[in-house]
Backbone as a printed PyTorch tensor [residue, N CA C, xyz], in Angstrom:
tensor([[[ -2.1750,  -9.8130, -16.8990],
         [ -2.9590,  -8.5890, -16.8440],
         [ -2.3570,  -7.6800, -15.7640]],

        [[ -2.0170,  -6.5090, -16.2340],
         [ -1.7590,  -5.3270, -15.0570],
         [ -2.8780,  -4.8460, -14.3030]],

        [[ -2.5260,  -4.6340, -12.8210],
         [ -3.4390,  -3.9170, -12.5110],
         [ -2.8150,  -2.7020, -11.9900]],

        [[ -3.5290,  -1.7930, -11.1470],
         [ -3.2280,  -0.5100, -10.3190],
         [ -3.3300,  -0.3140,  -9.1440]],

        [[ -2.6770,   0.0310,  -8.0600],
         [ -3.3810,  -0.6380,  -6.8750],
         [ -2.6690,   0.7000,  -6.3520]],

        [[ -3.3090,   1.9470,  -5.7430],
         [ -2.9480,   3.0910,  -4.7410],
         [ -2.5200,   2.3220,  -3.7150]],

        [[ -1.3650,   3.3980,  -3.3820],
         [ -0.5180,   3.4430,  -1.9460],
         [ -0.5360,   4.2230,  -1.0720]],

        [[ -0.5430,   4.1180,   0.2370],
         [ -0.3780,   5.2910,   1.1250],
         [  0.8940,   5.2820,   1.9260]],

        [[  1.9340,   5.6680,   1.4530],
         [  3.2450,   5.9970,   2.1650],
         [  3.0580,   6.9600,   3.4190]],

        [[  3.0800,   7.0880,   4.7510],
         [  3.1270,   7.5040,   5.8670],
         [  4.7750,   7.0730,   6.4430]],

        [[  5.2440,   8.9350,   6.7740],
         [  6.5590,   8.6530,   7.3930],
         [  6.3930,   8.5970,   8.8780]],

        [[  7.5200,   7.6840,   8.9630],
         [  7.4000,   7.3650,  11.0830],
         [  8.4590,   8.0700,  11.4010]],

        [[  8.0050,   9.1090,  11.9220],
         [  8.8110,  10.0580,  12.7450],
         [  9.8160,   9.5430,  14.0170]],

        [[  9.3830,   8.6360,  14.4010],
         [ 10.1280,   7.5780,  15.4270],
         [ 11.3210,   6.7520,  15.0090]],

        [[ 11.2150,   6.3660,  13.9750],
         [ 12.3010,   5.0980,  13.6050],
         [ 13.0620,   5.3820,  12.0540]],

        [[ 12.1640,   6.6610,  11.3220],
         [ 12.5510,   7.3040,  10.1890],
         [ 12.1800,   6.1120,   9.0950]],

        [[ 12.0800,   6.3260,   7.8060],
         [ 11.4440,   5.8230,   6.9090],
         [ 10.1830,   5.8730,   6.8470]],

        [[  9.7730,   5.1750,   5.6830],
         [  8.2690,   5.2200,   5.5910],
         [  7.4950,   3.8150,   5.5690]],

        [[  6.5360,   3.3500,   6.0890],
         [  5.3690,   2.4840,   6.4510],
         [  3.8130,   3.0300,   5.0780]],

        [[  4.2160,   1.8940,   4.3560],
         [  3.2210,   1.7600,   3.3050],
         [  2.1550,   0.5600,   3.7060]],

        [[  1.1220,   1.4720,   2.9690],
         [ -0.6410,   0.1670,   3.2530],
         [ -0.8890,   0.1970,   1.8960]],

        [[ -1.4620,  -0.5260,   1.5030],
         [ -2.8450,  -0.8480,   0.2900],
         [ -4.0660,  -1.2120,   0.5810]],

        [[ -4.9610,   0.3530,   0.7570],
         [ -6.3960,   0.3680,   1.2260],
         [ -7.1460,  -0.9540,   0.1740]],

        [[ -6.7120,  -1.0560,  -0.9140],
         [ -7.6040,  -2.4410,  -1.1270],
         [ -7.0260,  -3.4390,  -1.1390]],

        [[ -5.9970,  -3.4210,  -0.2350],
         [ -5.7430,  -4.6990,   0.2830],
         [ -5.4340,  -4.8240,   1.6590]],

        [[ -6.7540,  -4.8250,   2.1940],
         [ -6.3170,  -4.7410,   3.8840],
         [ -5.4360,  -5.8160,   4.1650]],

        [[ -4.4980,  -5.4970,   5.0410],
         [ -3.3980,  -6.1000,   5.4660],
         [ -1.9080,  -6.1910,   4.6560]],

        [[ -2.1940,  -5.6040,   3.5900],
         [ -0.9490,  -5.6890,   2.7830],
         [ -0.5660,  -4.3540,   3.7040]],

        [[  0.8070,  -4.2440,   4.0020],
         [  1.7210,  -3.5210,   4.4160],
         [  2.7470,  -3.9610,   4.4150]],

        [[  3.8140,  -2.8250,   4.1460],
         [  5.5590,  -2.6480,   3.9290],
         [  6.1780,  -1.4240,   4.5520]],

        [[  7.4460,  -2.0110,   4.4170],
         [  8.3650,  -0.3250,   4.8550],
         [  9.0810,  -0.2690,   3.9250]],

        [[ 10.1980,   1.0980,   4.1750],
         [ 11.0390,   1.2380,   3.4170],
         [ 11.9570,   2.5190,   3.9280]],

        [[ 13.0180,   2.8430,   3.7340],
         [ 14.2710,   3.7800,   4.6670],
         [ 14.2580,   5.1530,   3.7220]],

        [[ 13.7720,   5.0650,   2.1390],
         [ 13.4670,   6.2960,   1.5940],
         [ 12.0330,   5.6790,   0.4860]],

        [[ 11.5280,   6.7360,  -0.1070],
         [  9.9340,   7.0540,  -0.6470],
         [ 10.7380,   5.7840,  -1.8140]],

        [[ 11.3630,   5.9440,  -2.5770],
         [ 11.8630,   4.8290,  -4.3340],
         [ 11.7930,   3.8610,  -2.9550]],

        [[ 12.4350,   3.4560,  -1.9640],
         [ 12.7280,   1.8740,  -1.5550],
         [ 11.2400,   1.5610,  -1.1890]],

        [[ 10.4330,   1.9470,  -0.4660],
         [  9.2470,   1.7270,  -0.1580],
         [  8.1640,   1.3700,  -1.2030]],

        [[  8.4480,   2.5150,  -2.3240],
         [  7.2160,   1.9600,  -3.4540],
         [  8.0760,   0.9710,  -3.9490]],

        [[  9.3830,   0.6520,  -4.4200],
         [  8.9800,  -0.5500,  -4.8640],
         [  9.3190,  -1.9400,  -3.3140]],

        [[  9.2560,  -1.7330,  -2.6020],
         [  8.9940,  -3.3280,  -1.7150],
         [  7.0450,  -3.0700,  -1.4500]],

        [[  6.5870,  -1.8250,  -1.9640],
         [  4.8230,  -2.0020,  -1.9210],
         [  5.1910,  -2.8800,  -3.3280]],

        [[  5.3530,  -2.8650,  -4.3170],
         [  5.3710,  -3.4420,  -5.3160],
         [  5.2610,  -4.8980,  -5.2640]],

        [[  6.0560,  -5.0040,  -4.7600],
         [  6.5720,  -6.6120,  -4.0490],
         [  5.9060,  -7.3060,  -3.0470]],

        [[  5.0240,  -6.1560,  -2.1060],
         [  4.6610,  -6.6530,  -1.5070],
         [  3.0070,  -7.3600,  -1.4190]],

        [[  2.5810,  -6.2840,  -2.7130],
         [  1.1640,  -6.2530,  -3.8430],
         [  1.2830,  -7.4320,  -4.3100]],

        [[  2.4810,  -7.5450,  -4.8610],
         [  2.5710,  -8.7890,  -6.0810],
         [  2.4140, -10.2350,  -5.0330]],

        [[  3.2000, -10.2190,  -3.7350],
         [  3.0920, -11.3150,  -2.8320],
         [  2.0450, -11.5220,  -2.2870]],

        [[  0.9220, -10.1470,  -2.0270],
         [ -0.6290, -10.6360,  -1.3140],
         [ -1.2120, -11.6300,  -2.4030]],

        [[ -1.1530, -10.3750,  -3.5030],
         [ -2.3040, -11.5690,  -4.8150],
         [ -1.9640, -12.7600,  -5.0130]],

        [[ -0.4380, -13.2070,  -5.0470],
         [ -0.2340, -14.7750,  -5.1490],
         [ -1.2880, -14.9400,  -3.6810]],

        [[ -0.7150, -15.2460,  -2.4780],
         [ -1.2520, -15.3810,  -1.6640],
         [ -2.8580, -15.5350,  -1.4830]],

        [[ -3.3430, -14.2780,  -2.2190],
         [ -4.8590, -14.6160,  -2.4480],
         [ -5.4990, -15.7980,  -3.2960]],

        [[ -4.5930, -15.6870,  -4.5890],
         [ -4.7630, -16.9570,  -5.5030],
         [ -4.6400, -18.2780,  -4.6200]],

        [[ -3.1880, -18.5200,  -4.0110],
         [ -3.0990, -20.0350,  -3.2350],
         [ -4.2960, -20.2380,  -2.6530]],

        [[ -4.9260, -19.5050,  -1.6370],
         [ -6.1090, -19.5630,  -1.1070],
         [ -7.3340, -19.7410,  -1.4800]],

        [[ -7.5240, -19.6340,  -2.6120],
         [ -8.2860, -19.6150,  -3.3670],
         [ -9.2290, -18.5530,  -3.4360]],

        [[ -8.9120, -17.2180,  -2.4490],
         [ -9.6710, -15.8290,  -2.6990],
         [ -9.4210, -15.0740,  -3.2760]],

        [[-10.5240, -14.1800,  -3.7930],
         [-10.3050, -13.3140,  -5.5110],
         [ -9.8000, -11.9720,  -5.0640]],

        [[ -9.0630, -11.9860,  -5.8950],
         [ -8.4310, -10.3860,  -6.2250],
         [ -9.3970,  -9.6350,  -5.9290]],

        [[ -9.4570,  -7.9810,  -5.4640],
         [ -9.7290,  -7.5970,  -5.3650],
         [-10.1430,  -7.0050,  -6.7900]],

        [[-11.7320,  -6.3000,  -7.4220],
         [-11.7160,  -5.8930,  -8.4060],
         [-11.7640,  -4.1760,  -9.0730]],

        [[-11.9110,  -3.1580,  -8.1000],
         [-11.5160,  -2.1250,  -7.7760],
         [-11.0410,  -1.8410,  -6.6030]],

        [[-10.2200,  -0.7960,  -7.0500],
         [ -9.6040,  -0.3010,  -6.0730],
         [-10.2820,   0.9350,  -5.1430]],

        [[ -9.8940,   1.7530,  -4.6190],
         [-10.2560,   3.0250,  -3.6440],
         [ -9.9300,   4.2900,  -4.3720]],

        [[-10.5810,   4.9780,  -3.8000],
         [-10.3950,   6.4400,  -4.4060],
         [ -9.9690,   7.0630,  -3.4020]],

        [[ -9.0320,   8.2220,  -3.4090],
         [ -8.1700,   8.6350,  -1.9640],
         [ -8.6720,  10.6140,  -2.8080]],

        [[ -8.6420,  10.8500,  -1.8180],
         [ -9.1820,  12.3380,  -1.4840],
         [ -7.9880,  13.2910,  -0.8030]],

        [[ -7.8450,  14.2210,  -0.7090],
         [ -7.0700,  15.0710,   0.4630],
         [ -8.0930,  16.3870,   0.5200]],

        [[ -8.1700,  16.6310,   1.6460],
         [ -8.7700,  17.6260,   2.3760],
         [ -7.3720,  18.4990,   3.0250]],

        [[ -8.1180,  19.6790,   3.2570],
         [ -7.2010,  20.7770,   3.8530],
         [ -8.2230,  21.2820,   4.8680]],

        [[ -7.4760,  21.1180,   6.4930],
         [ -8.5480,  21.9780,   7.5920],
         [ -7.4230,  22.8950,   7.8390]],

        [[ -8.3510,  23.9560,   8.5030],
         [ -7.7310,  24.7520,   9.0830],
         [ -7.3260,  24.4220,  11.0840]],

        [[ -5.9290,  24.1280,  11.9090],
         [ -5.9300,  24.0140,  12.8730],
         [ -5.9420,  25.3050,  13.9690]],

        [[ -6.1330,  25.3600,  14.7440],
         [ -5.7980,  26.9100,  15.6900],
         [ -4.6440,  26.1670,  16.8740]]])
């Protein structure tokens, strides 16, 4: 069964590349040196929590998050 699982790619201005999370999967995090290398080691790195959850015997997560963007104005 496929699932879908949102990403949040954040670039590090410090060390360059990007630092990926999966809000429904707290603690899943990855990097990557451009945006294609990063989504797919999130890929990889999705696919390695859920084994991980399975060995353990804890359940997949069964929805995911809904992500929003807002626009403020700064002065």
């Amino acid at each position: 069964m496929q699932r879908r699982f949102k990403i949040v790619l954040e670039w590090n201005e410090e060390e360059g590349g990007y630092t990926v999370t999966v809000p429904a999967l707290p603690g899943c995090i990855t990097q990557g040196d451009t945006r294609e290398e990063a989504v797919e080691r999130a890929q990889e790195a999705i696919e390695g929590f859920i084994e991980a959850l399975k060995i353990i015997g804890k359940p997949v997560p069964e929805s995911d998050v809904e992500i929003a963007e807002v626009q403020v104005n700064v002065s």
